[in-house]
Residue frames relative to the residue before (quaternion, step in Angstrom):
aa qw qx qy qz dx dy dz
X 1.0000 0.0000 0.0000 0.0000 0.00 0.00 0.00
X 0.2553 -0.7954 0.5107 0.2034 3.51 -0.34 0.93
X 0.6314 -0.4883 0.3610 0.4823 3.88 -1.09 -0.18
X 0.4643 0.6409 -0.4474 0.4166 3.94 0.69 0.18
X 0.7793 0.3399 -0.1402 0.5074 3.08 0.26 -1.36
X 0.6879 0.5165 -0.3423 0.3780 3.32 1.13 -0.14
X 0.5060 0.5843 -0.3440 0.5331 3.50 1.77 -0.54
X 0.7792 0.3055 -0.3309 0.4359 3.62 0.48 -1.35
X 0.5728 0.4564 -0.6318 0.2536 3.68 0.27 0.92
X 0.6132 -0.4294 0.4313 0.5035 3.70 -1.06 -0.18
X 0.6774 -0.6429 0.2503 0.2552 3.60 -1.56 0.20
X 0.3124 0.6966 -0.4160 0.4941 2.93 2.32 -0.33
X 0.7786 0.5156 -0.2471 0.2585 3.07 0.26 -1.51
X 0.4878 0.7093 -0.3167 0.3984 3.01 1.18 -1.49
X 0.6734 0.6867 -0.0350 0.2715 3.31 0.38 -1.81
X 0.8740 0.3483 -0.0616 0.3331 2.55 1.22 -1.05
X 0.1985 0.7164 -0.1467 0.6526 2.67 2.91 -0.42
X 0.8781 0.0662 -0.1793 0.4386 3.61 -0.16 -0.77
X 0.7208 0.3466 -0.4871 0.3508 3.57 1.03 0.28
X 0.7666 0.4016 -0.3295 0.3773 3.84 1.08 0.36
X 0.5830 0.3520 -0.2369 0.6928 3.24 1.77 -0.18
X 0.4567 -0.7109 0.5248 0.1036 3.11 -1.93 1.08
X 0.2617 0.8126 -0.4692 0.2261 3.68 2.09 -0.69
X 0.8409 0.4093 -0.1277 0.3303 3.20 -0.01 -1.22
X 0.5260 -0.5441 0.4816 0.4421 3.79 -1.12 0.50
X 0.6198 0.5224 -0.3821 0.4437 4.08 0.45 -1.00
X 0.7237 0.3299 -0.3114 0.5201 4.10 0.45 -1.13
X 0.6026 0.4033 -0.5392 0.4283 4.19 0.79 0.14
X 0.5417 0.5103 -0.4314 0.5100 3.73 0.87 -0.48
X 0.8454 0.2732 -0.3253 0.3239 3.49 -0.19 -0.64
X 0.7905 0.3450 -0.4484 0.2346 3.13 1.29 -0.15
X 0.0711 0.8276 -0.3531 0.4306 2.95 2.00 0.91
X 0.6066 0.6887 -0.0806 0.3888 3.30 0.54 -1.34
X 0.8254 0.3747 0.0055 0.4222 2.35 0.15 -2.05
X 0.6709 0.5482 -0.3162 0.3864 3.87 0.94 -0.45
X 0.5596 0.6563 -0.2101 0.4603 2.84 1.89 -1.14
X 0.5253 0.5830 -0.2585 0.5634 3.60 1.17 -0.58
X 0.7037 0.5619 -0.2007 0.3858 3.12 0.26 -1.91
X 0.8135 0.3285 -0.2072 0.4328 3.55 0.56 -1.21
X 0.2995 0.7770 -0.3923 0.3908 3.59 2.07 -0.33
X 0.8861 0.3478 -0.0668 0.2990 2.54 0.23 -2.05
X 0.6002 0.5166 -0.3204 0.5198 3.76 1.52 0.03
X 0.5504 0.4427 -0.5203 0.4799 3.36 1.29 0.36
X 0.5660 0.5032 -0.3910 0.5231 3.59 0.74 -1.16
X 0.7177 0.3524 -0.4056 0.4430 4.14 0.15 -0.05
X 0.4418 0.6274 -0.4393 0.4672 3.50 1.11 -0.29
X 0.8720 0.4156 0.0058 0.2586 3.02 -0.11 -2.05
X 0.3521 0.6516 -0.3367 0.5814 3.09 2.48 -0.43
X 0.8021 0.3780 -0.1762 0.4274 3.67 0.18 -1.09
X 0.7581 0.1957 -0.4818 0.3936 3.50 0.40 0.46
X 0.7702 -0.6002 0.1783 0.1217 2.79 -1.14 1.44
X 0.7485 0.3298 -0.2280 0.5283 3.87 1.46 -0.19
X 0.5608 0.4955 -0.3886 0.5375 2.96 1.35 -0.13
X 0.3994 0.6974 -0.4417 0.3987 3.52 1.34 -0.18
X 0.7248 0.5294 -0.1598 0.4108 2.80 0.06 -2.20
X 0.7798 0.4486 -0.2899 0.3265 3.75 0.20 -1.36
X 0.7357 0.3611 0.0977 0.5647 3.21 1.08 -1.58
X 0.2117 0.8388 -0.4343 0.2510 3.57 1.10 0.41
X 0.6631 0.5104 -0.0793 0.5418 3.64 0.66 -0.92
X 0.6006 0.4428 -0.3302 0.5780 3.53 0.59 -0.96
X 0.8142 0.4336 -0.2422 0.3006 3.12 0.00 -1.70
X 0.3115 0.7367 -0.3634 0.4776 3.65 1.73 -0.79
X 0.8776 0.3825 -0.1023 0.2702 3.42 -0.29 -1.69
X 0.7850 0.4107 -0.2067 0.4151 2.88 1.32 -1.04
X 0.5148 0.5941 -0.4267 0.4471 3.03 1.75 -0.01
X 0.6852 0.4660 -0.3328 0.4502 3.68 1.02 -0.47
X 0.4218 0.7096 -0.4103 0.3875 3.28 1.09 -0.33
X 0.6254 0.6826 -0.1378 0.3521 3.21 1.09 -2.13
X 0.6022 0.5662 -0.0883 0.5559 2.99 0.92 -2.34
X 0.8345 0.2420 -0.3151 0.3817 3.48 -0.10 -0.59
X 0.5404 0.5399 -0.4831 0.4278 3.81 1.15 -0.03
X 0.7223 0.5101 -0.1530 0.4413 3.31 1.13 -0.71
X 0.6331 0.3225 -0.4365 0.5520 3.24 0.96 0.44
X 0.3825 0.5124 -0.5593 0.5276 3.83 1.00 -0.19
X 0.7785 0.4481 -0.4062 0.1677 3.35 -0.01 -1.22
X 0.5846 0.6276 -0.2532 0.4475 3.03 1.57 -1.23
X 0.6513 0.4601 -0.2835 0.5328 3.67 0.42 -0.96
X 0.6571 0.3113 -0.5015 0.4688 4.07 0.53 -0.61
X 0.4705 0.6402 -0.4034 0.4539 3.66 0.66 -0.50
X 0.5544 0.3635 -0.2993 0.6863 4.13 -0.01 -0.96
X 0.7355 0.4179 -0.3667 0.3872 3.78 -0.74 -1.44
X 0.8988 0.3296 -0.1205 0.2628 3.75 0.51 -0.95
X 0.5697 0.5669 -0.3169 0.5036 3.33 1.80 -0.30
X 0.4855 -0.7076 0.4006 0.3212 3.12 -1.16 1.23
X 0.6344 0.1514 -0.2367 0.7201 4.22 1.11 0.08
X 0.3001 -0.5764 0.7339 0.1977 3.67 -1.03 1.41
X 0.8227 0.4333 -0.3029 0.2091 3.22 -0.10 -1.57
X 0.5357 0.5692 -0.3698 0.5023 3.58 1.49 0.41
X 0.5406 0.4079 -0.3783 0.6311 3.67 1.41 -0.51
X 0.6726 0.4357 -0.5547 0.2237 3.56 -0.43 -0.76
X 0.7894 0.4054 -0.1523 0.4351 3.08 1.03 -2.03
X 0.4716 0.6015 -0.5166 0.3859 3.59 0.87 0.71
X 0.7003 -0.4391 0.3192 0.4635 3.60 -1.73 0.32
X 0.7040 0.4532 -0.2663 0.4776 3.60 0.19 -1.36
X 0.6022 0.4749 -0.4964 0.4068 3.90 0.83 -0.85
X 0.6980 0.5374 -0.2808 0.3810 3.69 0.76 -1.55
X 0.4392 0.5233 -0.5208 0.5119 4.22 1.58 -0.45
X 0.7117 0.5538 -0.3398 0.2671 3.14 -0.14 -1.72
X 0.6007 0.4697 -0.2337 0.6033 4.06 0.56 -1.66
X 0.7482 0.3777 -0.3572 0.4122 3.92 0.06 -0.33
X 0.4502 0.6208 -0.3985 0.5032 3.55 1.53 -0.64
X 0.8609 0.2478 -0.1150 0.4293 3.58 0.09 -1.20
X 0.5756 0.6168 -0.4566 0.2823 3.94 0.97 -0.60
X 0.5747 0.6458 -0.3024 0.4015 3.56 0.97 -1.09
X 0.6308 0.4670 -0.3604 0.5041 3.66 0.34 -0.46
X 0.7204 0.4812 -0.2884 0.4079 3.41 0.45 -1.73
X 0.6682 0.6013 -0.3003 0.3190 3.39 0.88 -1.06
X 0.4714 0.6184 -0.2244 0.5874 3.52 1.57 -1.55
X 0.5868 0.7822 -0.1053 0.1807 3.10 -0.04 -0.64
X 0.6986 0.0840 0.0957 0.7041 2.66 0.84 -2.09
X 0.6427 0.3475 -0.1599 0.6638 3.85 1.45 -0.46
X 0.2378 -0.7566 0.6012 0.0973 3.43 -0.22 1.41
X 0.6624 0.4035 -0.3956 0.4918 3.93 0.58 -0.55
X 0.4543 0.6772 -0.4367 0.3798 3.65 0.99 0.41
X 0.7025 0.5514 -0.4243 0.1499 3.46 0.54 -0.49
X 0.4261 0.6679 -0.5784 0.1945 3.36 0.92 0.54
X 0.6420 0.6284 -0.2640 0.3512 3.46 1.43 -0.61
X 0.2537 0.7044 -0.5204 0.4107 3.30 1.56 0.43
X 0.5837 0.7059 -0.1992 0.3482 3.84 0.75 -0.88
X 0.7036 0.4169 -0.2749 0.5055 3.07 1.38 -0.63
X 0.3430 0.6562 -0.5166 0.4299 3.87 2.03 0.32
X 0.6134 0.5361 -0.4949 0.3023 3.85 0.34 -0.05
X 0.1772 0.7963 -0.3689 0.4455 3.63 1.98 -0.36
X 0.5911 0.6953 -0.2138 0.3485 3.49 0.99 -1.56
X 0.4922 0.7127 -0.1723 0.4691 3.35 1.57 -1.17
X 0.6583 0.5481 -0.2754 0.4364 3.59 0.60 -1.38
X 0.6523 0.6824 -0.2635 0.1984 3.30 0.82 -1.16
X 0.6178 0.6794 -0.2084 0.3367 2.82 1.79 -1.51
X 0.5843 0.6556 -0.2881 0.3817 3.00 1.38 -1.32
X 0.8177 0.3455 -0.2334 0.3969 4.01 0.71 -0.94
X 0.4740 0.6856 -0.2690 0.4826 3.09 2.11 -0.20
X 0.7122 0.3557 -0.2117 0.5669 3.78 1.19 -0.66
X 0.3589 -0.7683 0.5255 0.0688 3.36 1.01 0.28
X 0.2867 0.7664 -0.5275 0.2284 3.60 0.98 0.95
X 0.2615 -0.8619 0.4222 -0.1026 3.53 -0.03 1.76
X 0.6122 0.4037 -0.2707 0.6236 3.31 1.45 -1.09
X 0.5768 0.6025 -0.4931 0.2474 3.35 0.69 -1.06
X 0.6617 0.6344 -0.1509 0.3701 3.12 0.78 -2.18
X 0.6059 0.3563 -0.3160 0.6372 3.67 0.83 -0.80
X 0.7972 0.2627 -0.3849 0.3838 3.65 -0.33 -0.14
X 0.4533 0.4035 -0.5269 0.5951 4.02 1.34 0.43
X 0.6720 0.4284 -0.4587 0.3932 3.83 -0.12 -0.06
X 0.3976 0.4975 -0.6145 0.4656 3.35 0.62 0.94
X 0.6883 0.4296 -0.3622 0.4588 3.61 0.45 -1.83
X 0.7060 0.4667 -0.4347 0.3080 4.02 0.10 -0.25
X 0.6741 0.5839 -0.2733 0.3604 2.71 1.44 -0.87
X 0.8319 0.2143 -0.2318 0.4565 3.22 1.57 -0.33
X 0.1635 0.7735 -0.4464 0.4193 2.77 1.20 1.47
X 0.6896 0.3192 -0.1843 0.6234 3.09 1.19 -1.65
X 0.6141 0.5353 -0.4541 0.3606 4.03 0.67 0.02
X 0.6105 0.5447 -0.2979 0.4918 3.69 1.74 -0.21
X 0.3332 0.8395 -0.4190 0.0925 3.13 0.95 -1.28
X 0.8301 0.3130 -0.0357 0.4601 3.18 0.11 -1.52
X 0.5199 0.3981 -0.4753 0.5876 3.74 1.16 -0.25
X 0.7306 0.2980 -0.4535 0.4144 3.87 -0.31 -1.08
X 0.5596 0.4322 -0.5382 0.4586 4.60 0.19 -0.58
X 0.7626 0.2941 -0.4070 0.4078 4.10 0.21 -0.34
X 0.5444 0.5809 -0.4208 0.4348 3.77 0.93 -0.15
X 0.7303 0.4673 -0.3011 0.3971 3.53 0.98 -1.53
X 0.6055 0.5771 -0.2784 0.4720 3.44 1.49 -0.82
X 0.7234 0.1641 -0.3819 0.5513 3.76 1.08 -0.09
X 0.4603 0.5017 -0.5561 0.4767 3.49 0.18 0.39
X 0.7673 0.3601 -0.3889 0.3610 4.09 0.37 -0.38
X 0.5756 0.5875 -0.3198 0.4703 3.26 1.60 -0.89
X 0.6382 0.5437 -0.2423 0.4883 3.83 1.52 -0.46
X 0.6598 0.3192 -0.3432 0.5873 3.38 1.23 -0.61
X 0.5717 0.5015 -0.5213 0.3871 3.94 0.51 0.25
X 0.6164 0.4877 -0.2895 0.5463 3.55 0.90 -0.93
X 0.6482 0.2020 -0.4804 0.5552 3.91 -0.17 -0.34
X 0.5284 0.7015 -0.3798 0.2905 4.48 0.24 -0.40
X 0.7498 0.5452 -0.0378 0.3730 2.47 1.09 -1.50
X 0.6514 0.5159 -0.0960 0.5480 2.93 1.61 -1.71
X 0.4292 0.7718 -0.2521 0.3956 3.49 1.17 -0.85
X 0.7454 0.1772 -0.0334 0.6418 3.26 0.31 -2.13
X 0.4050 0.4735 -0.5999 0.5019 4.00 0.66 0.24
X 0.7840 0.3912 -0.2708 0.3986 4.32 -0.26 -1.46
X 0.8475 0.1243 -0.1357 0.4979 3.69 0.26 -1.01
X 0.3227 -0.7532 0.5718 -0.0402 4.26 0.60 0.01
X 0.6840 -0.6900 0.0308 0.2348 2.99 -1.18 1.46
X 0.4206 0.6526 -0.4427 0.4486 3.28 2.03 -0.24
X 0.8353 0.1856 -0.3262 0.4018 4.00 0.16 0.29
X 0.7868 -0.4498 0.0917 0.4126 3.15 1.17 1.08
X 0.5595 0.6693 -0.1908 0.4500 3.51 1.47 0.37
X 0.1918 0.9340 -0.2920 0.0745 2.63 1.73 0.85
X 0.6724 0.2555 -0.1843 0.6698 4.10 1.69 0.06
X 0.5584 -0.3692 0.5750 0.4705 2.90 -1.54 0.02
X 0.7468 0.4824 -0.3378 0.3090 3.79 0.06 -1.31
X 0.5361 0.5833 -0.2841 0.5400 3.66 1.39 -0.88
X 0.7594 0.4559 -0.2227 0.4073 3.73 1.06 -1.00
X 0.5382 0.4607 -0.3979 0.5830 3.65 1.49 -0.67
X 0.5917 0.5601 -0.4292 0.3898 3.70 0.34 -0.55
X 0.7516 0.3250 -0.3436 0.4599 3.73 0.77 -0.70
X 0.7344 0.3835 -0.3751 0.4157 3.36 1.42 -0.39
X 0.6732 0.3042 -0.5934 0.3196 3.67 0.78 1.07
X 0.3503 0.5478 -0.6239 0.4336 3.65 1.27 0.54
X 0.5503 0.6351 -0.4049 0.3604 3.94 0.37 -0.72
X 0.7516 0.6174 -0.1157 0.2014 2.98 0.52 -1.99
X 0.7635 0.3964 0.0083 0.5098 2.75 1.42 -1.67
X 0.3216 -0.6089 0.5333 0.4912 3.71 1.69 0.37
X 0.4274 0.5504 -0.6767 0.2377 3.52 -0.50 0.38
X 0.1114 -0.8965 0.4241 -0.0634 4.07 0.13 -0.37
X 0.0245 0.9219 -0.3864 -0.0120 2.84 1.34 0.68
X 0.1334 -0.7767 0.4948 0.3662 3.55 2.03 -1.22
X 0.6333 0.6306 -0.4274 0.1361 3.73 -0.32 0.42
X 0.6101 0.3947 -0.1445 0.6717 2.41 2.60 0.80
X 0.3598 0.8107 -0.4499 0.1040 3.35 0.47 0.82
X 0.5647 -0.5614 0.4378 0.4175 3.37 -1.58 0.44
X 0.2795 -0.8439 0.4166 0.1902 3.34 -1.22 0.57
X 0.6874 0.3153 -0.2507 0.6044 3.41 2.14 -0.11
X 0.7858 -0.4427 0.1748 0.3949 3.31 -1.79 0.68
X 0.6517 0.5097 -0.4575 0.3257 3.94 0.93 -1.01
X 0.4280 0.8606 -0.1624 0.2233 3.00 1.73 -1.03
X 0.6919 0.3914 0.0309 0.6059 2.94 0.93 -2.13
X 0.4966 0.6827 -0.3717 0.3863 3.23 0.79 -1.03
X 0.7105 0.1756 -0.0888 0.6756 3.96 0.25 -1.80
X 0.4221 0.5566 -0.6390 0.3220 3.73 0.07 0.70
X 0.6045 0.5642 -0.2858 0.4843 3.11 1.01 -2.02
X 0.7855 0.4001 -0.2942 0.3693 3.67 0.27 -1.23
X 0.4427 0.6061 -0.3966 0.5286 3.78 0.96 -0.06
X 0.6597 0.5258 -0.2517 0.4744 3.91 0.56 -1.74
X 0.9159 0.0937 -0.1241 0.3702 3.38 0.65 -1.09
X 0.3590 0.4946 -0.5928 0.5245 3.30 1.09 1.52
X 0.6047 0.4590 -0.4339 0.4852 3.81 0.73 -0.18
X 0.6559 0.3203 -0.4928 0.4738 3.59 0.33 -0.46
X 0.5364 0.6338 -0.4123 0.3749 3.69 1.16 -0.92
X 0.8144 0.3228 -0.1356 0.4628 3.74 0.56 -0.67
X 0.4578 0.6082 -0.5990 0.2484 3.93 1.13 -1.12
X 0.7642 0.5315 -0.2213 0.2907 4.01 0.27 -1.28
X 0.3619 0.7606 -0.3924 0.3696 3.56 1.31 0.13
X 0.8523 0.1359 -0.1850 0.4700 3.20 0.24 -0.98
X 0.7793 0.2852 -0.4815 0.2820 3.45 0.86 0.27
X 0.0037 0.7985 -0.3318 0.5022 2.90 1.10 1.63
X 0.6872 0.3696 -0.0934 0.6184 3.23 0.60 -2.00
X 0.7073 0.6102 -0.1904 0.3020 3.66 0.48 -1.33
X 0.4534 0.7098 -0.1726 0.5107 2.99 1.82 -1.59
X 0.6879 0.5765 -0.0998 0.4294 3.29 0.49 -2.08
X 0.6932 0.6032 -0.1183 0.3762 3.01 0.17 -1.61
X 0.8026 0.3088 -0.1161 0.4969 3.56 0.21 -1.71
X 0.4014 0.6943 -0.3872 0.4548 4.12 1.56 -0.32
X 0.8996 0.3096 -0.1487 0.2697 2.71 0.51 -1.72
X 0.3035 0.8220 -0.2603 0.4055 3.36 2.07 -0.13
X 0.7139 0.4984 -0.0294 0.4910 2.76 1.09 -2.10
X 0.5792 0.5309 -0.3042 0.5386 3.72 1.11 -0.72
X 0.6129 0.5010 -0.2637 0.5513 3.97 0.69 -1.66
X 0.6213 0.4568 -0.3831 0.5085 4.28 0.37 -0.88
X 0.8334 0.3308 -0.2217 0.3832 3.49 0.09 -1.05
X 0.4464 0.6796 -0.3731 0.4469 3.66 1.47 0.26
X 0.6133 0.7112 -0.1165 0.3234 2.99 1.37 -1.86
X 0.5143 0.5765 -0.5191 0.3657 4.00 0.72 0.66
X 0.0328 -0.9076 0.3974 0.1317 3.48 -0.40 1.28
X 0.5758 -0.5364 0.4130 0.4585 3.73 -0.77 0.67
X 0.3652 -0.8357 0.3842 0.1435 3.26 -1.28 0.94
X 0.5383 0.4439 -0.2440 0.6736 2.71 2.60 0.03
X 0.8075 -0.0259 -0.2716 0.5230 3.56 0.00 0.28
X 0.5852 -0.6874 0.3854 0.1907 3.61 0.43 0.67
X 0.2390 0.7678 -0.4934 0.3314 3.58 1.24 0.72
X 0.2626 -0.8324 0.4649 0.1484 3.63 -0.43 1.44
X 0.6127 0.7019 -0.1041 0.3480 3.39 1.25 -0.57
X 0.3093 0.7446 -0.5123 0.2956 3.67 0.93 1.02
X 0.5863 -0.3980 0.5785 0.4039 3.30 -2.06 0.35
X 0.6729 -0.3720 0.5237 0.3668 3.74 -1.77 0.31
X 0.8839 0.1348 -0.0761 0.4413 3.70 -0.07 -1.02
X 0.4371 0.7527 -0.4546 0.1891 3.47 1.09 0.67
X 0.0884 -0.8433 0.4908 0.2003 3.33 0.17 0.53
X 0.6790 0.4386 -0.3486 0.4745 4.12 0.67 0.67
X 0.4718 -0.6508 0.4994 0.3232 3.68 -0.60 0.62
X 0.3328 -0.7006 0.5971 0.2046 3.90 -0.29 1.15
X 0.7211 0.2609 -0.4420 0.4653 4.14 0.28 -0.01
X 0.8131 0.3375 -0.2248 0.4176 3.76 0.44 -0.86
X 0.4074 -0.6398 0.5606 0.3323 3.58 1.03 -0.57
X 0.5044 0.6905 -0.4705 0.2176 3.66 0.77 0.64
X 0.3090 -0.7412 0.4256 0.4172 3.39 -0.65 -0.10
X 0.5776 -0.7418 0.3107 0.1397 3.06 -1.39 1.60
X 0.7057 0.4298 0.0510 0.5609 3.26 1.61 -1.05
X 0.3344 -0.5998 0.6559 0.3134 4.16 -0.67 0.23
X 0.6000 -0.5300 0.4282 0.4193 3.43 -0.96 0.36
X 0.6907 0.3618 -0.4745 0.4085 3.79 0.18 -1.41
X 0.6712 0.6475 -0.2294 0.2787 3.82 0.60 -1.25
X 0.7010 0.4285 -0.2698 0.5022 3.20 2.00 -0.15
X 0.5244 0.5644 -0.3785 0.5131 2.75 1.79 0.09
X 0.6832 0.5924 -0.2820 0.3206 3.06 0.63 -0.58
X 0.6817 0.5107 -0.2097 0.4801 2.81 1.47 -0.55
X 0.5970 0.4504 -0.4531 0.4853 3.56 1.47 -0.95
């Protein structure tokens, strides 16, 4: 959108161009701006939470956190004021960040045993993400979803034997060593066999005889035996995504979806897939 078409709208409008779209030289400045704040205000919440810098700098940090809070609810409220369907921003994701950016304070506030909920201003974070307008990025995370949903069903049958496995060694566990060595449930006993499982080891459970140790050892080395399974599947999975994307160049005359990455001819019609400068550009 160039700066013409942006004068001959009205100022609502205007507004609204440069606080939800980036097209324009005014919506990079603000949203410029606006990160600069954003990342302000997550230091002042850092630096809120440790405790001497509290004490020393307490007050400062007070103010400038309301300051923040209050740039950010203008912002929010010009936002509502400026979208052509509020009731689509509010009840949207980024509408529901924003309203969490600014509720916490108000709440505290008026509910002094509120202020743990001041915590949920790191939320603030999310923001960045629609603020940088990372487009390529986003297209190159829709692989991992895509193979997410291409695992699904392999990791729900892995997780489902891997729990039925950490009940059986549990079970067997508080069956071998019992509550005199600290195994005092079954539930208390799956717990050591998925802290086990997962080489995690916390140690604040251990077996204390040989049958004990014995199906410990064998627990230790079915987890290393399994940790690599599902990213495996995932592995798999996110390849083959990547393989299906780079197929993806369709003929513009008979509409075959199915091409090599660098083919520049349509393998059913003989068309060409690409204008010349565009294939350069691309090689």
């Amino acid at each position: 959108m160039d700066n013409d078409s942006l004068q001959a709208m009205s100022w609502r409008e205007r507004l609204y161009v440069i606080i939800f779209f980036t097209n324009t030289p005014a919506g990079r400045r603000f949203d410029t701006w606006l990160l600069v704040v954003i990342l302000a205000s997550l230091v002042v919440v850092m630096f809120d939470s440790v405790a001497s810098v509290n004490a020393r700098h307490g007050v400062l940090l007070t103010n400038l956190e309301w300051a923040f809070t209050a740039v950010f609810a203008i912002e929010y409220a010009l936002r509502i004021y400026t979208h052509p369907e509020p009731r689509k921003y509010v009840f949207s994701f980024y509408g529901a960040v924003d309203l969490l950016s600014v509720l916490p304070a108000f709440v505290a506030l008026l509910f002094p045993d509120a202020q743990y909920l001041l915590v949920v201003r790191v939320v603030r974070m999310l923001r960045i993400f629609r603020i940088l307008k990372l487009t390529p990025y986003l297209s190159q995370a829709n692989f991992l979803l895509v193979a997410l949903r291409g695992s699904r069903q392999k990791i729900i049958v892995f997780l489902a034997s891997v729990t039925t496995l950490v009940i059986i060694y549990g079970t067997l566990m508080y069956v071998v060593e019992g509550p005199a060595n600290g195994f005092t449930s079954i539930p208390v006993s799956i717990y050591w066999a998925v802290v086990t499982l997962t080489t995690v080891g916390f140690g604040d459970i251990v077996p204390h005889t040989s049958w004990g140790k014995a199906l410990a050892t064998m627990v230790m080395i079915t987890g290393y035996s399994i940790i690599a399974v599902p990213t495996g599947i995932f592995t798999a999975e996110l390849a083959n995504a990547m393989r299906q994307d780079s197929l993806q160049h369709s003929c513009p005359v008979c509409d075959k979806l199915t091409h090599e990455h660098h083919a520049a001819y349509c393998s059913r019609c003989g068309s060409r897939l690409f204008d010349k400068p565009e294939r350069q550009a691309q090689d």
